[in-house]
C-alpha positions in Angstrom: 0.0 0.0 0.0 1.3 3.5 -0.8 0.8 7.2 0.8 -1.8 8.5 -0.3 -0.5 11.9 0.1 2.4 10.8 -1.6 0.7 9.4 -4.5 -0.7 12.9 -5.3 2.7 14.4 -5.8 3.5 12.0 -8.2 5.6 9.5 -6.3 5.1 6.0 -4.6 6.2 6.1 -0.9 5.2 2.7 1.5 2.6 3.3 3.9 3.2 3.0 7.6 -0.3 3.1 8.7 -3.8 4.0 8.3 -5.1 7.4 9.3 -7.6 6.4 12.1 -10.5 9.3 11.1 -10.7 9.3 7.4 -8.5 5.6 6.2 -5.9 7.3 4.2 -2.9 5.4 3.8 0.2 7.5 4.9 3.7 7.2 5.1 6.0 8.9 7.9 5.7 12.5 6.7 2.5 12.6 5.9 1.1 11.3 9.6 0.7 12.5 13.1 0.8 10.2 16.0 -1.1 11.7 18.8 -2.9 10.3 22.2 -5.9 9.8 23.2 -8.0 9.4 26.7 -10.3 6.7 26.7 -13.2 7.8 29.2 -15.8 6.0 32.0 -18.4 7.6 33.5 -18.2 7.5 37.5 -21.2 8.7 39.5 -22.7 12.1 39.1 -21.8 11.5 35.0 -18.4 12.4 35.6 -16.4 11.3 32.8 -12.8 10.2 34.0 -10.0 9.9 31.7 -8.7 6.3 31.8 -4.6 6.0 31.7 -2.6 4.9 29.4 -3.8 6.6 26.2 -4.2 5.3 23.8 -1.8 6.0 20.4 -3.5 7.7 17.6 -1.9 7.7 13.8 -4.2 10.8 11.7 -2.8 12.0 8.3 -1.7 15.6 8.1 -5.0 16.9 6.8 -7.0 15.0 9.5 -4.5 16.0 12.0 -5.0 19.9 11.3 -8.9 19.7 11.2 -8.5 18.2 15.2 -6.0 20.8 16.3 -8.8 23.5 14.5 -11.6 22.3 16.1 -9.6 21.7 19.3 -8.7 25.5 19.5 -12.5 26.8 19.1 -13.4 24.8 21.5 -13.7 26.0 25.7 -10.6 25.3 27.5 -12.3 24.4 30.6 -11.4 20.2 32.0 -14.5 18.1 32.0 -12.9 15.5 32.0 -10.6 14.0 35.1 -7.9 12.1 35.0 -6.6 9.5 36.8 -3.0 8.3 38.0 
């Protein structure tokens, strides 16, 4: 499997994974590997963060659309985590 990204510029590049929101195959420059909190719900619908994270590989366009959404959103925790 090639990058997809890749194959658009003309050239044929391995793929190192899948991009986890949209399926794109990408290769190491085009992909992000980011965490991410699993959550329970504790009483009084808390939701706590579980620990580890988990890993998360999103290609570069998929990437910038979480860290634009991320930035309009509040900055306030709802969630909590735990140690």
């Amino acid at each position: 499997m090639h990058c997809l990204d890749c194959s658009g510029l003309g050239a044929q590049v391995a793929a190192v994974g899948v991009c986890a929101q949209c399926g794109a195959a990408v290769c190491p420059v085009h992909s992000e590997t980011s965490e991410q909190f699993l959550t329970c719900t504790k009483p009084v619908s808390r939701p706590v963060a579980i620990e580890p994270p988990v890993r998360r590989l999103l290609c570069a366009t998929c990437a910038a659309a979480h860290r634009a959404h991320a930035a309009c959103r509040p900055q306030t925790a709802h969630t909590a985590r735990t140690s």
